[in-house]
C-alpha positions, 0 to 999 in steps of 0.5 A, a space after each residue: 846209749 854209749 858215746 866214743 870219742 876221738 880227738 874233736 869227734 864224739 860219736 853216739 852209738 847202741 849195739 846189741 846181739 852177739 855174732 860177727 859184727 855188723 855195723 848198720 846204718 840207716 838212711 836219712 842222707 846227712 840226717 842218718 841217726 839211730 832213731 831212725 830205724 824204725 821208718 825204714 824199708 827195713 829195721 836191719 838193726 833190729 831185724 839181725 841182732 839174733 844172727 849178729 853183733 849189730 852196732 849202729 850209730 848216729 852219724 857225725 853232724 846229723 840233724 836229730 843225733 848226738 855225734 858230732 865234728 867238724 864240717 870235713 869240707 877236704 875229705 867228707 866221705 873219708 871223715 865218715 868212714 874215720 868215723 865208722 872205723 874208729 867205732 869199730 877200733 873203739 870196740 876192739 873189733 877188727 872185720 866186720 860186715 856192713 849194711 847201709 841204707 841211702 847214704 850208706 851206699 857211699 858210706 859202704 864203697 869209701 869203707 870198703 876203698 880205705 880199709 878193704 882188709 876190715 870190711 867182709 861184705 857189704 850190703 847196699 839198700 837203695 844206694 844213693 847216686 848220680 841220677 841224671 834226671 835229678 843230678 843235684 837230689 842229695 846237694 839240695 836235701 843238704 842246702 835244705 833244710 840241713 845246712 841251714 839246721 847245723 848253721 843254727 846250732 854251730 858257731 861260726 859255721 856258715 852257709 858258704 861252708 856248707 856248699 862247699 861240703 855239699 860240693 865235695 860230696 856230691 857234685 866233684 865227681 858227678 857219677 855213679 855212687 859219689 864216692 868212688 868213681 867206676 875203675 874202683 868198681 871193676 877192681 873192688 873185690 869185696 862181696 856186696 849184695 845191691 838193694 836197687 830202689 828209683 827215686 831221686 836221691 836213690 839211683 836205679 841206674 848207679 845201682 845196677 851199673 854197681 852190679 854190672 861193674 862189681 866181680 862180686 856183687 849180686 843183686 836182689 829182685 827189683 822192685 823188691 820192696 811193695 809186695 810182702 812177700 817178696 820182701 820177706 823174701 828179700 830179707 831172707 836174701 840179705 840174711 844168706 848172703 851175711 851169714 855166707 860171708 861170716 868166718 867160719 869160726 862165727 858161723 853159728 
């Protein structure tokens, strides 16, 4: 598996199929890496490689991947999507499509809000938000144990870094999808399909407030997920959806 590097950041990453490209990422909140694929709710990486150019990578800083740089306590979320972007500049690839699970929900919305030109449309599988129930989920997920993990294996980086990391990402703006907040919604015209899931990092009501908000979004049956049926019925969804939005020089 290939690296990139870009100034003090090194990213790990794999591609494989041929296609529009679909940048993939998995679930896991900071602990998002390639080797997880397999445990989650979908294998989209596997699962679209005959219909795309999938491409996935370990995200910076995540617990078991090999992508790393510094801990962006300014800008954290615009650090992933320069990482995501850089990818995709690394690969001479200009657009692109986007599935994230989890995490890749923000991921999708800062992609989407710094470079909206790039990305064509967006899926968004059990998105993390704001849960009033469970307001500090993601926070504390990152307290521990990967906080205390990353503190071990970086020198010089302390537990008062991360907090305000933590703090930065997930509790500055205390609504909805974390990274955008919900005028950007209203204005976002990029295609996105919605994937909602409920638990207490994955917000049923920051997903459904994203379809109502969103001109463009549409969303899949909930829950979706438990019968197998429906969920290969779901894949089929998300697969028709793509494939709607790729350009008609790639459609195959």
């Amino acid at each position: 598996m290939p690296f990139y590097t870009r100034g003090d950041v090194t990213i790990h990453y794999e591609e494989q199929g041929s296609g529009f490209p679909l940048l993939c990422t998995p679930g896991g909140g900071l602990s998002s890496v390639m080797s997880g694929w397999p445990r989650q709710v979908i294998d989209a990486f596997d699962e679209f490689k005959n219909d795309f150019r999938c491409i996935t990578m370990d995200q910076r800083n995540a617990s078991g991947g090999q992508s790393t740089g510094p801990v962006q306590v300014e800008d954290p979320w615009g650090a992933f999507a320069d990482d995501q972007l850089g990818l995709m500049d690394h690969l001479g690839i200009d657009q692109f499509m986007f599935i994230g699970f989890c995490i890749g929900g923000p991921f999708a919305m800062t992609l989407i809000k710094n470079a909206p030109q790039r990305v064509r449309a967006a899926v968004l599988c059990q998105p993390v938000g704001h849960a009033e129930k469970t307001p500090d989920a993601m926070y504390d997920s990152g307290m521990d144990p990967w906080g205390p993990a990353l503190c071990e294996q970086r020198d010089g980086l302390t537990m008062d870094t991360v907090q305000q990391y933590l703090h930065n990402l997930y509790r500055i703006q205390p609504d909805f999808m974390y990274s955008v907040d919900r005028d950007f919604a209203r204005a976002c015209q990029t295609p996105l399909l919605v994937m909602p899931d409920d638990t207490p990092s994955h917000s049923l009501q920051a997903a459904m407030d994203m379809v109502a908000l969103a001109p463009n979004a549409q969303v899949t049956a909930y829950p979706w997920k438990e019968e197998p049926g429906l969920k290969a019925t779901t894949i089929e969804q998300v697969r028709g959806f793509l494939k709607t939005h790729e350009p008609v020089a790639a459609a195959r």
